[in-house]
PyMOL Python script that loads the backbone (N, CA, C, O; Angstrom):
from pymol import cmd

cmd.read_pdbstr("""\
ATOM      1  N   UNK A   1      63.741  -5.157 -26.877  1.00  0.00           N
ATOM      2  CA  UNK A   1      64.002  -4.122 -25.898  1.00  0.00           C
ATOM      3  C   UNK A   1      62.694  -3.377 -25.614  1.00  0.00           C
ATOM      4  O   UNK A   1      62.027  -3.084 -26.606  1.00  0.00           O
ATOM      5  N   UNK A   2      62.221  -3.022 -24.398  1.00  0.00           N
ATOM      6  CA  UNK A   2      60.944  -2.170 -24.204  1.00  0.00           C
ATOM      7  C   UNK A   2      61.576  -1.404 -23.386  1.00  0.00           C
ATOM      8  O   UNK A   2      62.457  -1.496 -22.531  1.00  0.00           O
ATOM      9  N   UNK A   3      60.418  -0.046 -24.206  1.00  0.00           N
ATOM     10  CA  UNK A   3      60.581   0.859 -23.229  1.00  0.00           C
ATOM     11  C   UNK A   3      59.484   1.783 -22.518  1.00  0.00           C
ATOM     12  O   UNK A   3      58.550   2.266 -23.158  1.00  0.00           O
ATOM     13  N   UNK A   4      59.602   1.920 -21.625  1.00  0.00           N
ATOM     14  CA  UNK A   4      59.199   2.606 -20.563  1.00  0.00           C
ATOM     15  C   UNK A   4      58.074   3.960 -20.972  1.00  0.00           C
ATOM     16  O   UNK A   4      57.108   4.365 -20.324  1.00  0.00           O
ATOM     17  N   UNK A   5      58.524   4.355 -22.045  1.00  0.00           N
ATOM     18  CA  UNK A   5      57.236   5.062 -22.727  1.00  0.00           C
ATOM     19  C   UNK A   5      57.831   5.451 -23.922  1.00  0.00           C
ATOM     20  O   UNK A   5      59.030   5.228 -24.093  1.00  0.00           O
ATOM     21  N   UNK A   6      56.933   6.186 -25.058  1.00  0.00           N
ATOM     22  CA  UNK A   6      57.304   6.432 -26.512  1.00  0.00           C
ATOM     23  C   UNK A   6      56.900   7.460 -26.982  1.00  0.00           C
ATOM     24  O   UNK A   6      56.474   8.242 -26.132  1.00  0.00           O
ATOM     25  N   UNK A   7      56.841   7.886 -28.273  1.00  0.00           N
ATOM     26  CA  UNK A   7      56.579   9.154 -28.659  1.00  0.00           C
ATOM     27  C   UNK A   7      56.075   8.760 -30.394  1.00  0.00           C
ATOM     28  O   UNK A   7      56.739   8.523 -31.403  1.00  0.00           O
ATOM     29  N   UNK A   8      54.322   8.845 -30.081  1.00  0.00           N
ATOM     30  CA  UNK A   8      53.524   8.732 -31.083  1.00  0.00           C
ATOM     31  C   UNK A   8      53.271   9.819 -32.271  1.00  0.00           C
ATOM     32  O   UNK A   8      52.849  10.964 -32.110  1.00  0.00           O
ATOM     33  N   UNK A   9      53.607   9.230 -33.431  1.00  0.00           N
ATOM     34  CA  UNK A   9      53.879  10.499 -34.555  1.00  0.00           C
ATOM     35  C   UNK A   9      52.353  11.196 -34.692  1.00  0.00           C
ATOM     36  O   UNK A   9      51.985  11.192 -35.867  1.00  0.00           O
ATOM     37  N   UNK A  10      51.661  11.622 -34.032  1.00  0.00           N
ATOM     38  CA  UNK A  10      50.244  11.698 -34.652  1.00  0.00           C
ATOM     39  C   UNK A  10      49.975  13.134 -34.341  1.00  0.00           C
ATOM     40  O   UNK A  10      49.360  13.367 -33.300  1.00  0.00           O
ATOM     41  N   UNK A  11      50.319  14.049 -35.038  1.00  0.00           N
ATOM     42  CA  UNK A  11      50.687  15.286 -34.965  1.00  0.00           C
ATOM     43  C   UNK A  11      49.217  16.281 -34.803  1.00  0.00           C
ATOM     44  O   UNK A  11      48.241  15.627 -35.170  1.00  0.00           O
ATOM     45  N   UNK A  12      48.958  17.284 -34.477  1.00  0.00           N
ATOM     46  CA  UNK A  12      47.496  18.005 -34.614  1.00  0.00           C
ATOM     47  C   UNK A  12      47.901  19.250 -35.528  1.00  0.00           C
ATOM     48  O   UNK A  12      48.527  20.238 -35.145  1.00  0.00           O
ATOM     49  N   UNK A  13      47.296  18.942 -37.136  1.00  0.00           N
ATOM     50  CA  UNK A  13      48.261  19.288 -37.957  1.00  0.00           C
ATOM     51  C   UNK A  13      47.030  20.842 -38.272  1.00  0.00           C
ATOM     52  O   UNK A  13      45.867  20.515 -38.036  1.00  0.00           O
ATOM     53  N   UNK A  14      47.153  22.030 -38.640  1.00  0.00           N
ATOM     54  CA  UNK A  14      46.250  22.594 -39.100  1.00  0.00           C
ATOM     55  C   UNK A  14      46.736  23.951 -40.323  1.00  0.00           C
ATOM     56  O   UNK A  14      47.760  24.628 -40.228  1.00  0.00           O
ATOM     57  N   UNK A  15      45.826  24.052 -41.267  1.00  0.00           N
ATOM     58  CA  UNK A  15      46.273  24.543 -42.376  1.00  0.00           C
ATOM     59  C   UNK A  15      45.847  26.083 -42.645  1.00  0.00           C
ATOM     60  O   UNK A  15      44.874  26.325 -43.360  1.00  0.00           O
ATOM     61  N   UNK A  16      46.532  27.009 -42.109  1.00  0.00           N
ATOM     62  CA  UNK A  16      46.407  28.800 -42.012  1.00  0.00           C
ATOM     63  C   UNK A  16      47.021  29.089 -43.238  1.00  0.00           C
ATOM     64  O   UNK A  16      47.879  28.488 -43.884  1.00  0.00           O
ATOM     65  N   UNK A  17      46.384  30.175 -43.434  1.00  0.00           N
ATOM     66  CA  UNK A  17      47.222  31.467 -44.559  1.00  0.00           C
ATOM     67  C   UNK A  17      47.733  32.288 -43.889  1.00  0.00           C
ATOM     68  O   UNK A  17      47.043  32.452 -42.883  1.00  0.00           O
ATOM     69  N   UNK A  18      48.630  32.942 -43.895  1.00  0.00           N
ATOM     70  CA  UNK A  18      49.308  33.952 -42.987  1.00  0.00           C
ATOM     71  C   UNK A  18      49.150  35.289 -43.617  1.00  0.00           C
ATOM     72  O   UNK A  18      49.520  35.520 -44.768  1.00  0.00           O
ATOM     73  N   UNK A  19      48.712  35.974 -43.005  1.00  0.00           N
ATOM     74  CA  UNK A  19      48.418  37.333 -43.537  1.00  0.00           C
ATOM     75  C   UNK A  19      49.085  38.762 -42.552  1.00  0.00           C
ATOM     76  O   UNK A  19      49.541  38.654 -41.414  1.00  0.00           O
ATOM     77  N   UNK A  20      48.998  39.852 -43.227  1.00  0.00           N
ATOM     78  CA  UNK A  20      49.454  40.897 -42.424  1.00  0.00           C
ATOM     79  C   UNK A  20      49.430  40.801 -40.533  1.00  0.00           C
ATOM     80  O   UNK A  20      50.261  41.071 -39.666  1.00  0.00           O
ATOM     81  N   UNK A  21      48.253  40.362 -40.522  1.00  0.00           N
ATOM     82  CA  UNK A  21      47.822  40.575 -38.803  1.00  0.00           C
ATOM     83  C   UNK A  21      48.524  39.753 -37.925  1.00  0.00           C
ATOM     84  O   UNK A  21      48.584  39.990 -36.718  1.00  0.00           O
ATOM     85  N   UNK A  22      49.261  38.434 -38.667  1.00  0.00           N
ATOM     86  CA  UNK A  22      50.057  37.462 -37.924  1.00  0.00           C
ATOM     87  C   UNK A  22      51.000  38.309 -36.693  1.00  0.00           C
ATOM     88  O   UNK A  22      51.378  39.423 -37.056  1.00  0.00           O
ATOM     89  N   UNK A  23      51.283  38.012 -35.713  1.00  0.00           N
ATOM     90  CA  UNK A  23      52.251  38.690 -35.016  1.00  0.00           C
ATOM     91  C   UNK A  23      53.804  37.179 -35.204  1.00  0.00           C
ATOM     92  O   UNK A  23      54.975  37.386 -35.523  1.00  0.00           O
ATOM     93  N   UNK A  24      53.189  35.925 -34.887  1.00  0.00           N
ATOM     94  CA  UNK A  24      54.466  35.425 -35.036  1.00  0.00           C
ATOM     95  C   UNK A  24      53.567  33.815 -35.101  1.00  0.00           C
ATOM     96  O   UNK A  24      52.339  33.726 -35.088  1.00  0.00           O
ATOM     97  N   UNK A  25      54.380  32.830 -35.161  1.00  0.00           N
ATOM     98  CA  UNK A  25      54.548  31.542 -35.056  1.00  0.00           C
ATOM     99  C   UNK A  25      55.122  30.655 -34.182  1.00  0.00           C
ATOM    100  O   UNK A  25      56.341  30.495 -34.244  1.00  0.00           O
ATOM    101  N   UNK A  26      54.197  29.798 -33.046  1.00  0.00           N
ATOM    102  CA  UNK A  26      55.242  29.287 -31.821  1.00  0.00           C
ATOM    103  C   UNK A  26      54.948  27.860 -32.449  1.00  0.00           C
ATOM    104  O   UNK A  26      53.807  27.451 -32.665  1.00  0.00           O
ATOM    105  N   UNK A  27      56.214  27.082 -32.741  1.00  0.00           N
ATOM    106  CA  UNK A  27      55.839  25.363 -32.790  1.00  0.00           C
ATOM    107  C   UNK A  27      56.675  25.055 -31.693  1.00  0.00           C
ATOM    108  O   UNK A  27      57.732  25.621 -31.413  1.00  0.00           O
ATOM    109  N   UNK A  28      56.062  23.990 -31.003  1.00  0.00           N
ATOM    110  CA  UNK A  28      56.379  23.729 -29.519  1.00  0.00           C
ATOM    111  C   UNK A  28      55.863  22.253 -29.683  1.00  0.00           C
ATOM    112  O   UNK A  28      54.865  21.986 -30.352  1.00  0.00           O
ATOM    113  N   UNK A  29      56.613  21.322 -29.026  1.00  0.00           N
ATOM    114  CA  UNK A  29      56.154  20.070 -28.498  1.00  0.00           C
ATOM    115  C   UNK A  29      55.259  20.181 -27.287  1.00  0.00           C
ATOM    116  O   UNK A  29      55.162  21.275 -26.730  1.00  0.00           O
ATOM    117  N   UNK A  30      54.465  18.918 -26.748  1.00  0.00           N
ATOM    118  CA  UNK A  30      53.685  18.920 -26.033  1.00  0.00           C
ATOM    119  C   UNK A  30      53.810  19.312 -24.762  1.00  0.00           C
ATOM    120  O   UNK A  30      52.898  19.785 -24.083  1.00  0.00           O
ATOM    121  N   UNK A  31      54.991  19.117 -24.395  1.00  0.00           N
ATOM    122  CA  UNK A  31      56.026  19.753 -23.352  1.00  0.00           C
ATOM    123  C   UNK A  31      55.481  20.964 -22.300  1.00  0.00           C
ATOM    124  O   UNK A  31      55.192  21.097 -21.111  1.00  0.00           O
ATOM    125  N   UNK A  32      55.545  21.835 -23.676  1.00  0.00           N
ATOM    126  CA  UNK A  32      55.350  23.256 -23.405  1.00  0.00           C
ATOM    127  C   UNK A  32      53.981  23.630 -22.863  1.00  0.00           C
ATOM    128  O   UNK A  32      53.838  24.382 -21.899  1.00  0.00           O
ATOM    129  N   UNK A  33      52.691  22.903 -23.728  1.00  0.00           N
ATOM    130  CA  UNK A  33      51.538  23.018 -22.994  1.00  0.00           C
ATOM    131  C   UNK A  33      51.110  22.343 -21.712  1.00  0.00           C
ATOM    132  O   UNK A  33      50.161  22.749 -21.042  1.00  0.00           O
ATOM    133  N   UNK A  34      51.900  21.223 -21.377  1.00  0.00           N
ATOM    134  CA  UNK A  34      51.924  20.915 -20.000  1.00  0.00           C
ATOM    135  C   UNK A  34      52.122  21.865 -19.044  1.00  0.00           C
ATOM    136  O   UNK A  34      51.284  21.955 -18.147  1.00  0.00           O
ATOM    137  N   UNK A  35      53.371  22.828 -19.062  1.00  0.00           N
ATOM    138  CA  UNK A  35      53.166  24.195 -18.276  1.00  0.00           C
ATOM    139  C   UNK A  35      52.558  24.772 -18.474  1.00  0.00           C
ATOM    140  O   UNK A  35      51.576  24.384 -17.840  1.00  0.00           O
ATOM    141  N   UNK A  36      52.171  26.035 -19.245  1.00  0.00           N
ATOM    142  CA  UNK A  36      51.245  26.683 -19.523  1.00  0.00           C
ATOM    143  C   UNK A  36      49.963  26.447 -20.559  1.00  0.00           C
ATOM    144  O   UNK A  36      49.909  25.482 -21.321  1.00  0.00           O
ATOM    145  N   UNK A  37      49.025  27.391 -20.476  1.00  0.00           N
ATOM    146  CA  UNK A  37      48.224  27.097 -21.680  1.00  0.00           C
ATOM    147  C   UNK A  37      48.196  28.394 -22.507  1.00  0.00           C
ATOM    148  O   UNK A  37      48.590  29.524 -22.222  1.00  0.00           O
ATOM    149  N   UNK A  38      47.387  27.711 -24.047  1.00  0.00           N
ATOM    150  CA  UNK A  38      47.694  28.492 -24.999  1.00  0.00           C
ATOM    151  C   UNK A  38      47.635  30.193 -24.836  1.00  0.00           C
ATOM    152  O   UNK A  38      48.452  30.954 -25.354  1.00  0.00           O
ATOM    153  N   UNK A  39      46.771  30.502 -24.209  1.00  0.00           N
ATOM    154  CA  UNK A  39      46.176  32.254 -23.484  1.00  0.00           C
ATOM    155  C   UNK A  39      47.642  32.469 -22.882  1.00  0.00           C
ATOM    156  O   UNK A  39      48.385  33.279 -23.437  1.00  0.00           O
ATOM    157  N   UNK A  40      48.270  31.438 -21.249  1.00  0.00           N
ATOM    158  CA  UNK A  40      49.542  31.838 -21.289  1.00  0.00           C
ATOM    159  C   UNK A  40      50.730  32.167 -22.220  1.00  0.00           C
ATOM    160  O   UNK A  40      51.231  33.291 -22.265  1.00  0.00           O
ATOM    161  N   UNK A  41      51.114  31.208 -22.896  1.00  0.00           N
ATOM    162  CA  UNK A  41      51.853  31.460 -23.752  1.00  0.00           C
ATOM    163  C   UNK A  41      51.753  32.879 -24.651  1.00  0.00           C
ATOM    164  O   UNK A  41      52.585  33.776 -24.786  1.00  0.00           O
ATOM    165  N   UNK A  42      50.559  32.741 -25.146  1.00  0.00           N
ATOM    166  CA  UNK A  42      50.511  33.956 -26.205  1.00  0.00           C
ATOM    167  C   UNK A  42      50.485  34.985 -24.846  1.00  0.00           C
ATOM    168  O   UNK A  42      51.653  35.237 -25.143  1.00  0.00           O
ATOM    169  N   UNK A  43      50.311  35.581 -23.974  1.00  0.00           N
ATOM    170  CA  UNK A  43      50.636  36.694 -23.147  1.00  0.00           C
ATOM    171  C   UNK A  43      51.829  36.852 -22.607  1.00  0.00           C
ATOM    172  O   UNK A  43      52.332  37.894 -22.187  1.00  0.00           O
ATOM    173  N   UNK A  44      52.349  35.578 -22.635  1.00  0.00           N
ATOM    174  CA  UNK A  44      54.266  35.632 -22.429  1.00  0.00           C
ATOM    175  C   UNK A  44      55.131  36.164 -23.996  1.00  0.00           C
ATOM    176  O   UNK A  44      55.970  37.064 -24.042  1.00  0.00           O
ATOM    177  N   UNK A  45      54.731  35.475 -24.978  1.00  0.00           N
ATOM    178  CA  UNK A  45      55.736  35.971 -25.953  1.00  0.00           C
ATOM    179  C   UNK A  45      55.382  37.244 -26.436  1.00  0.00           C
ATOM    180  O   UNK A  45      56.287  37.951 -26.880  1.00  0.00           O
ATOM    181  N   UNK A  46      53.564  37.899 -26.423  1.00  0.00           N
ATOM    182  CA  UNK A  46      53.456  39.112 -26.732  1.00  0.00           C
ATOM    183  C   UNK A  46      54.635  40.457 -25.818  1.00  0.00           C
ATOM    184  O   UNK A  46      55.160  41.438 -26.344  1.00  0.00           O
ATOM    185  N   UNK A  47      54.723  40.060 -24.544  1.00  0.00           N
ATOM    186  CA  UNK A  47      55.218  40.847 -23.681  1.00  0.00           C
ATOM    187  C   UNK A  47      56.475  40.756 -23.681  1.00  0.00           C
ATOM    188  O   UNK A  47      57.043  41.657 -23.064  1.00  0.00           O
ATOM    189  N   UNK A  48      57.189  39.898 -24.207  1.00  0.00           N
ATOM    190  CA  UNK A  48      58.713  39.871 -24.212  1.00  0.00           C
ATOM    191  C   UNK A  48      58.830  40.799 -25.798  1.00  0.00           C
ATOM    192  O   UNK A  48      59.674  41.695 -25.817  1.00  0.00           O
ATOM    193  N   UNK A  49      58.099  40.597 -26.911  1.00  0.00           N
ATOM    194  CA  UNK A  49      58.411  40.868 -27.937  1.00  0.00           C
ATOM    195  C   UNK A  49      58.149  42.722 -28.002  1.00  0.00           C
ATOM    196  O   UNK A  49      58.871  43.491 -28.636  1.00  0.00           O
ATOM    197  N   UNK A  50      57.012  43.098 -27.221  1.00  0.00           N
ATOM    198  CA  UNK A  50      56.770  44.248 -26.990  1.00  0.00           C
ATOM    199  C   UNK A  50      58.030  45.098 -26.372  1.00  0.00           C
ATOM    200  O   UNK A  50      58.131  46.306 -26.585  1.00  0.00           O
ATOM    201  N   UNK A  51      59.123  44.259 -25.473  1.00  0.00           N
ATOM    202  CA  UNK A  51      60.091  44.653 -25.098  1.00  0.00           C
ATOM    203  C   UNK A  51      61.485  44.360 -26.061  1.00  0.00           C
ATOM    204  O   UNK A  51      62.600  44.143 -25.588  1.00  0.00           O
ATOM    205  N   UNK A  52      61.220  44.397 -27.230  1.00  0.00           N
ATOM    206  CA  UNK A  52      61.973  43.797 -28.617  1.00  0.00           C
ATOM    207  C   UNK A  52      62.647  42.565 -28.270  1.00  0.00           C
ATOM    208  O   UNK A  52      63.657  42.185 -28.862  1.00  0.00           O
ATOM    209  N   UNK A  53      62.124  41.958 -27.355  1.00  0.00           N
ATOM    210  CA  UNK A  53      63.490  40.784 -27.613  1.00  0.00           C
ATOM    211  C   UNK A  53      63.416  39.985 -28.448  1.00  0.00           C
ATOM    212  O   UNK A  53      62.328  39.603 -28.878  1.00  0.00           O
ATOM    213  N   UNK A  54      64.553  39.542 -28.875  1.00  0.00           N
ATOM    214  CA  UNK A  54      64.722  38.480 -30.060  1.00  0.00           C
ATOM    215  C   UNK A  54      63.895  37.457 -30.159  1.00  0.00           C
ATOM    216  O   UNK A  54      63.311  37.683 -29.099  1.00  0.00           O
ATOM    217  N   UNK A  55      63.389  36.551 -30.553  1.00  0.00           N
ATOM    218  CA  UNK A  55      62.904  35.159 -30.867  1.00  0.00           C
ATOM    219  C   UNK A  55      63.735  34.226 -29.370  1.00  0.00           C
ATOM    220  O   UNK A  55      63.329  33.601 -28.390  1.00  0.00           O
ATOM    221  N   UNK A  56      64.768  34.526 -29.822  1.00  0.00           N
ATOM    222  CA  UNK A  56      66.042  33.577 -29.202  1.00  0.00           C
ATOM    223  C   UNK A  56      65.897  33.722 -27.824  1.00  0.00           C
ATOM    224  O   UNK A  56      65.712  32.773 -27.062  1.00  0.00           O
ATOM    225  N   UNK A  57      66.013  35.431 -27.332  1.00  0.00           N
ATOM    226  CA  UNK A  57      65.832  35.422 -25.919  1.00  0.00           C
ATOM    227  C   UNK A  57      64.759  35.471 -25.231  1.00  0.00           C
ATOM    228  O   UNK A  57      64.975  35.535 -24.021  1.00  0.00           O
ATOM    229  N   UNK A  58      63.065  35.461 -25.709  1.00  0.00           N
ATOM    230  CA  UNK A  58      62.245  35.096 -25.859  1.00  0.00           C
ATOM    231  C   UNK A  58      62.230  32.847 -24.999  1.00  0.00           C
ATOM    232  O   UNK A  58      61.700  32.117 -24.161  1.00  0.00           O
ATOM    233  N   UNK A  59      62.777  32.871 -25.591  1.00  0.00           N
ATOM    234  CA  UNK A  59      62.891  31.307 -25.978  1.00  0.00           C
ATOM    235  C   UNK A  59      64.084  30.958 -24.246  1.00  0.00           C
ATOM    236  O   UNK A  59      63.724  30.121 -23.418  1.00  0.00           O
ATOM    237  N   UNK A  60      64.797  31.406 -24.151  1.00  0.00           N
ATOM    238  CA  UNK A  60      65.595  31.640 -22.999  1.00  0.00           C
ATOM    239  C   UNK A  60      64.699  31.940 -22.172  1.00  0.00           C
ATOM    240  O   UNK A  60      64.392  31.034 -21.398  1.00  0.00           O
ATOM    241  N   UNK A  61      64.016  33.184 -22.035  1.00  0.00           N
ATOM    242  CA  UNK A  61      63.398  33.143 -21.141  1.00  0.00           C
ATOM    243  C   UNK A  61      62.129  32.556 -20.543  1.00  0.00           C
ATOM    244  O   UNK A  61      61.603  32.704 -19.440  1.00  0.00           O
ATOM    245  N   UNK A  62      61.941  32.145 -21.160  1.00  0.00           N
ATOM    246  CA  UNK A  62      60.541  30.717 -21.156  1.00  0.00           C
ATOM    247  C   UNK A  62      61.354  29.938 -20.682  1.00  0.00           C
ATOM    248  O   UNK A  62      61.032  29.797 -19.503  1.00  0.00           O
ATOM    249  N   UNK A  63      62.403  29.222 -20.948  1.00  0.00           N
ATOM    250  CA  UNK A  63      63.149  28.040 -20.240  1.00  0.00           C
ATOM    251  C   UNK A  63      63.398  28.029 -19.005  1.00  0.00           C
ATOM    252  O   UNK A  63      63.448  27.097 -18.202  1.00  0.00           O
ATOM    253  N   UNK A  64      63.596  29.437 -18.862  1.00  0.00           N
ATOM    254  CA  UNK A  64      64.334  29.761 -17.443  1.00  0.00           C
ATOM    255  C   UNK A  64      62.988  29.614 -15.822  1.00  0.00           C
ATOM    256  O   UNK A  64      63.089  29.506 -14.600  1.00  0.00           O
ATOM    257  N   UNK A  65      62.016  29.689 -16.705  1.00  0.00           N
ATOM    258  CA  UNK A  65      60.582  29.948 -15.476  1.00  0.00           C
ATOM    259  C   UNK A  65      60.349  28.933 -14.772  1.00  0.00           C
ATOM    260  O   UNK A  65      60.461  27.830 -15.306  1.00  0.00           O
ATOM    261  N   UNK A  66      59.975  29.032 -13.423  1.00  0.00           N
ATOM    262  CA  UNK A  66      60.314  28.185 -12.240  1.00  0.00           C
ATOM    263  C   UNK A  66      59.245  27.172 -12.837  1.00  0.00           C
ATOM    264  O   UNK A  66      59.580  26.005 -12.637  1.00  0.00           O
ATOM    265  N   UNK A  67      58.404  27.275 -13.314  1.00  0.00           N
ATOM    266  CA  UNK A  67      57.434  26.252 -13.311  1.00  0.00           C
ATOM    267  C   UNK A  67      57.703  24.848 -14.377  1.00  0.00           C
ATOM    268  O   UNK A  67      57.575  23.627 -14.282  1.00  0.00           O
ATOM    269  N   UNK A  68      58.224  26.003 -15.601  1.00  0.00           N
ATOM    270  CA  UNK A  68      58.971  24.764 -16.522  1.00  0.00           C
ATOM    271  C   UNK A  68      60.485  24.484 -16.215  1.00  0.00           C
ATOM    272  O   UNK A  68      61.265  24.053 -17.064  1.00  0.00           O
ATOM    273  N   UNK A  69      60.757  24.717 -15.168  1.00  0.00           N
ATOM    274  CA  UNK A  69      62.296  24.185 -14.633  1.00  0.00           C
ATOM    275  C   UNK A  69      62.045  23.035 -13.959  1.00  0.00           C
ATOM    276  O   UNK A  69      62.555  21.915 -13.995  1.00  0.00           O
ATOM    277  N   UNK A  70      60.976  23.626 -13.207  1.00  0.00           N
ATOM    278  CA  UNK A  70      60.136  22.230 -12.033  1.00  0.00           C
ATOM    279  C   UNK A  70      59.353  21.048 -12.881  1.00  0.00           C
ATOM    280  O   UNK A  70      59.008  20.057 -12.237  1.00  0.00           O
ATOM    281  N   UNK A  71      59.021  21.107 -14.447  1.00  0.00           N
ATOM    282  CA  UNK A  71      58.152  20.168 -15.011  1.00  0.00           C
ATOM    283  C   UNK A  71      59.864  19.292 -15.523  1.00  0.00           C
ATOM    284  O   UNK A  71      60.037  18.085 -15.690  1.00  0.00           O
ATOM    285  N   UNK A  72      60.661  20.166 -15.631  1.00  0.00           N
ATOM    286  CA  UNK A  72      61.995  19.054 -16.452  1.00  0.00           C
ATOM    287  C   UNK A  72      62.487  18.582 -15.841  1.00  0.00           C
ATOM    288  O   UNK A  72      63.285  17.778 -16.322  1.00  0.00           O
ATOM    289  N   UNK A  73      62.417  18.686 -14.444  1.00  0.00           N
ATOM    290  CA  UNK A  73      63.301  17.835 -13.016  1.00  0.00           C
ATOM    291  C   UNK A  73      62.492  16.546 -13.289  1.00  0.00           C
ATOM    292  O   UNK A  73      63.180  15.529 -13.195  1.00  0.00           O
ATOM    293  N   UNK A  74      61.507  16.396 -13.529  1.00  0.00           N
ATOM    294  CA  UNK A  74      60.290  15.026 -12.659  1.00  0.00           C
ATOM    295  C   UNK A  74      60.237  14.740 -14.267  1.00  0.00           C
ATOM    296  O   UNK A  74      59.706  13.634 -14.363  1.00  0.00           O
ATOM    297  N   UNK A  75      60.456  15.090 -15.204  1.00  0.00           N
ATOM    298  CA  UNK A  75      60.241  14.674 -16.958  1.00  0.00           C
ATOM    299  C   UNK A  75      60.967  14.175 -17.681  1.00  0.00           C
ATOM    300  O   UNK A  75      62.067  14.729 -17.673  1.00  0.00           O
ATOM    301  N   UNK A  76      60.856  13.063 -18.572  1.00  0.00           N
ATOM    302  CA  UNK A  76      61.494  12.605 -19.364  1.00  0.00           C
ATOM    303  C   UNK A  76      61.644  12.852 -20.938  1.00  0.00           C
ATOM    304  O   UNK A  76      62.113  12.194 -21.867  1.00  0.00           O
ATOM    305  N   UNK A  77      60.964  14.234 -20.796  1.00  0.00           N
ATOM    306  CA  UNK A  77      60.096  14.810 -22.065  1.00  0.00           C
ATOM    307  C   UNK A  77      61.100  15.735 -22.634  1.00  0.00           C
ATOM    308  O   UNK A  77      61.217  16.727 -21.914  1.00  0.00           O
ATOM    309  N   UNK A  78      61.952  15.760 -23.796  1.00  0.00           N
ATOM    310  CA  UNK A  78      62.924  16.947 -24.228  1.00  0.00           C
ATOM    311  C   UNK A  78      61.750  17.781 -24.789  1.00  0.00           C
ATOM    312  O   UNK A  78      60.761  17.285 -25.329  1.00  0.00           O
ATOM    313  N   UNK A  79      61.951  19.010 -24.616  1.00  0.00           N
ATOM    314  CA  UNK A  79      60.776  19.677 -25.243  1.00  0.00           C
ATOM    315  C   UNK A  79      61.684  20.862 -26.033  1.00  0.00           C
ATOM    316  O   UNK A  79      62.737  21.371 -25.648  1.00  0.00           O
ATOM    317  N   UNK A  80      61.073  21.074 -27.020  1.00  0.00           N
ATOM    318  CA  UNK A  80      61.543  21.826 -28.592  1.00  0.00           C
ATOM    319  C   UNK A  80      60.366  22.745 -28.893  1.00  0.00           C
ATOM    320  O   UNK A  80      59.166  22.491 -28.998  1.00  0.00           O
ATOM    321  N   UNK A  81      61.181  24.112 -29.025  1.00  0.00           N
ATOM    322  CA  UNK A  81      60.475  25.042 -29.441  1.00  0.00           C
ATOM    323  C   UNK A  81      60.915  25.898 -30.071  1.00  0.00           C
ATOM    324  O   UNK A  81      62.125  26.029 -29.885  1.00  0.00           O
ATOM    325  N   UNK A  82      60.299  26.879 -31.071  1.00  0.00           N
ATOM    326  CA  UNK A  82      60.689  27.798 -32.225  1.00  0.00           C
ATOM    327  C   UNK A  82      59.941  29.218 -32.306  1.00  0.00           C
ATOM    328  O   UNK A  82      58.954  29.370 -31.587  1.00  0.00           O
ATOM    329  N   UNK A  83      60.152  29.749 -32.730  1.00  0.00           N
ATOM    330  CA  UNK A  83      59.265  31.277 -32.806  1.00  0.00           C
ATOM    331  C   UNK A  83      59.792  32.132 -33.743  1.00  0.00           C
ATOM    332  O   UNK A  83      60.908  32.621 -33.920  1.00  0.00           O
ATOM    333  N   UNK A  84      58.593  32.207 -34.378  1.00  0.00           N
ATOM    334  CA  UNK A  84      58.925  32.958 -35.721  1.00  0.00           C
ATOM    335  C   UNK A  84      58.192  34.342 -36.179  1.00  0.00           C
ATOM    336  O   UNK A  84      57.137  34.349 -36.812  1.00  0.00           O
ATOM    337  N   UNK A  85      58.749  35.270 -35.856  1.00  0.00           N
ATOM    338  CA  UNK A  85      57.978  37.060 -36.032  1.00  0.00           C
ATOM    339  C   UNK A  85      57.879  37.282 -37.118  1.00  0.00           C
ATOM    340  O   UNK A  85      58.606  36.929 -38.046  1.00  0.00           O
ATOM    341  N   UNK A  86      56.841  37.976 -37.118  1.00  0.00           N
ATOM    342  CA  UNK A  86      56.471  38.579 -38.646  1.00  0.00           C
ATOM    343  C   UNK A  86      56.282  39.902 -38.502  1.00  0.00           C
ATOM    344  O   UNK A  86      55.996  40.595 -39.478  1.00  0.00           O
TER     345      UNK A  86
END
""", "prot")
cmd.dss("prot")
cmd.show_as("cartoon", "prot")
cmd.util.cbc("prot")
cmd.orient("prot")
């Protein structure tokens, strides 16, 4: 059976200590940086979190943005993401 494209385990793995100054943790598939980049992202979840929202609705509302609505129409890419406050 072939298919049409695949998903290579070869992860970009890197090894932090987490200390007081952490604000949070985003693991995201590649997905996510196809829409935005890393500067975006971190200025989207700082500003939702500044407005207390949860992790969860945080995460909702990233889904909901026209640009990554428009990358999942034309994509075959499930994209997975997490966020973790400290």
């Amino acid at each position: 059976m072939r298919f049409s494209f695949c998903v290579l385990a070869a992860p970009d793995v890197i090894v932090k200590t987490i200390n007081e100054n952490w604000e949070f943790i985003l693991l995201a598939c590649d997905g996510i940086w196809d829409v935005l980049s890393n500067e975006e992202v971190l200025k989207f979840v700082r500003a939702r979190v500044a407005q207390q929202m949860t992790p969860e609705m945080v995460l909702i509302d990233f889904f909901s943005l026209k640009n990554y609505y428009s990358f999942l129409q034309y994509s075959r890419v499930y994209s997975d993401c997490q966020i973790n406050l400290f």
